[in-house]
Each structure stands twice: as C-alpha cells, then as structure tokens.
N, C-alpha and C positions, 0 to 999 in steps of 0.2 A: 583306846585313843579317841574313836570317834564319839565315847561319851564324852570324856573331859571337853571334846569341842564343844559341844552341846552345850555343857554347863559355859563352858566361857563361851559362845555366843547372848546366852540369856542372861549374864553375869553383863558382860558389855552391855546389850540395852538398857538395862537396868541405868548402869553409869552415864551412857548415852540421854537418857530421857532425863536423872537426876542432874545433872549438868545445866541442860536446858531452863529444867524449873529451879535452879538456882538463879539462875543468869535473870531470870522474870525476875524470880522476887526479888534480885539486888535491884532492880531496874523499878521496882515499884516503891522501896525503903527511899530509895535517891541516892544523890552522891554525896562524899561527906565532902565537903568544903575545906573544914578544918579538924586537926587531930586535937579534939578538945576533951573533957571528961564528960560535956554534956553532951557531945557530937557520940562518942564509946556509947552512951549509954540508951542515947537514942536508937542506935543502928541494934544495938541487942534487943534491946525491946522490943522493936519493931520486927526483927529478924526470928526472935522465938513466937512471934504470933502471926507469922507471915505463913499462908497454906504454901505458897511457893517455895519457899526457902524448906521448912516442916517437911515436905514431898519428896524436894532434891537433897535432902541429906540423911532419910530415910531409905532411896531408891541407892545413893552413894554404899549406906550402909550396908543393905545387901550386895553391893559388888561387892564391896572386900571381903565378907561373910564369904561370898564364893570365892573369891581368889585366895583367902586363906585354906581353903579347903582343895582347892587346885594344889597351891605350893606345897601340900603336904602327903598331895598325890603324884606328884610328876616333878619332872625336871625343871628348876627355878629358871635354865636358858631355853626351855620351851615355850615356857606357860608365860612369863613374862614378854618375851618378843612378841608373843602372839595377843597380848595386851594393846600391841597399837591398832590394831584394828578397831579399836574404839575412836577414833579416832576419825575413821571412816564412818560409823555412824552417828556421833557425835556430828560432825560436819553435815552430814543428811537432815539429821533432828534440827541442825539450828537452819536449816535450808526449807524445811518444811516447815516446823513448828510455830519456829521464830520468824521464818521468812527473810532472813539474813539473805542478803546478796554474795554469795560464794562466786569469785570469778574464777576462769581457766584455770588461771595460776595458780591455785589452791586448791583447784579439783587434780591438777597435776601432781601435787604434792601427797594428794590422798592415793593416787595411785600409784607412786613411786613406797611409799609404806603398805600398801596392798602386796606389791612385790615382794618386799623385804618379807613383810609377816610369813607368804607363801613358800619365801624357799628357809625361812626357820622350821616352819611345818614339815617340807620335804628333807631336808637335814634330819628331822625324827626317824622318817624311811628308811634312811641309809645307815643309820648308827646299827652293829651289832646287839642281838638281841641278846637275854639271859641265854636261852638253847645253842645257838652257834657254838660250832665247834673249835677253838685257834686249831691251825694244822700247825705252826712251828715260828721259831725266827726265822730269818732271814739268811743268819748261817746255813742252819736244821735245811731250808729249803734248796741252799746254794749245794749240798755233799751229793 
C-alpha cells in the first residue's frame, strides 16, 4: 500500500507541474479569437513547437503511464479517489509557479478534498483482507 502511494504521489506531481506548463504555454500561443481553419492551424503550430505545452503533455503523459500501472494494481475506488489530491498540488504549483492568486475560498475547497482523499485512503484500512477469516452469517452467529 504504501508503495502505490509513493507511485501516486510522484504520478500527481508529475500532473501537477504538467498542468502548470500547459496553462504557460496556452498563455504564450494566445487566445483564439475566432474558430477559423487559419485560427486551428495557428494554435497547432504553435502549440507543437511550444517548450511549454511539449513539457506539460509529456509530464501529463507520465501521470497516466503511472495511473495505468496503479489501476492495474489496486482498487479502481482507491486509486482513483486518491487522484484528487492533485488537485492540491496542482493549486500549490499554480500558487507558486504561476503565482496565481488562490483565495480562502479555494484553499478551503483544497482541504475539503484533502479530507475526502483521507478517509478513501482509510476506508483501504478497514476493508477485510485476502487472510481474514469470515467466522459465519448472522444466523450461524445468532444459534
């Protein structure tokens, strides 16, 4: 258990940072104005020769690398809840990086998903393992 965390901590920054150097390079390409074929063709252009964009969809790519390798380890309502924690550093990365103005209100929301993640994580605790032994139904236990 505690390696899969391991992988999905490193898996998340990875997503965390790749997010980030997305969001630069969409911010450097510009905005499209218009949905045109020359506006299409601009933004790809630009976007496959853009180090930012190149970076964050390379660092994207290794998250799912690792989350595929998670889902094929563990339980899809583990590993997935415990996905939003990206979330959380995601919001740090553009706090830091970007220097995005994060207010209360939305550090409040990071920690309201810090919770959730936490007790998905402790819900893994409490589930019955392969070793446990059933002692019986409920009849079997009522005689």
């Amino acid at each position: 258990m505690h390696k899969l965390i391991l992988i999905l901590i490193g898996a998340l920054i990875f997503e965390a940072i790749g997010v980030v150097l997305l969001s630069q390079g969409l911010r450097q390409i510009g905005k499209v104005e218009k949905v045109t074929p020359a506006e299409i063709r601009r933004v790809i252009v630009q976007g496959a020769t853009n180090r930012n964009i190149l970076m964050g969809v390379l660092f994207e790519a290794i998250f799912f690398g690792a989350l595929l390798m998670l889902l094929a380890r563990a339980d899809v309502s583990l590993i997935w809840p415990l996905t939003s924690l990206g979330f959380v550093l995601t919001t740090g990365a553009a706090k830091f990086i970007r220097h995005e103005e994060v207010t209360s209100l939305r550090w409040s929301g990071v920690v309201l998903i810090m919770i959730g993640a936490a007790l998905v994580g402790w819900s893994e605790k409490q589930k019955p393992h392969a070793g446990a032994k059933v002692v019986g139904t409920v009849e079997e236990l009522q005689r």
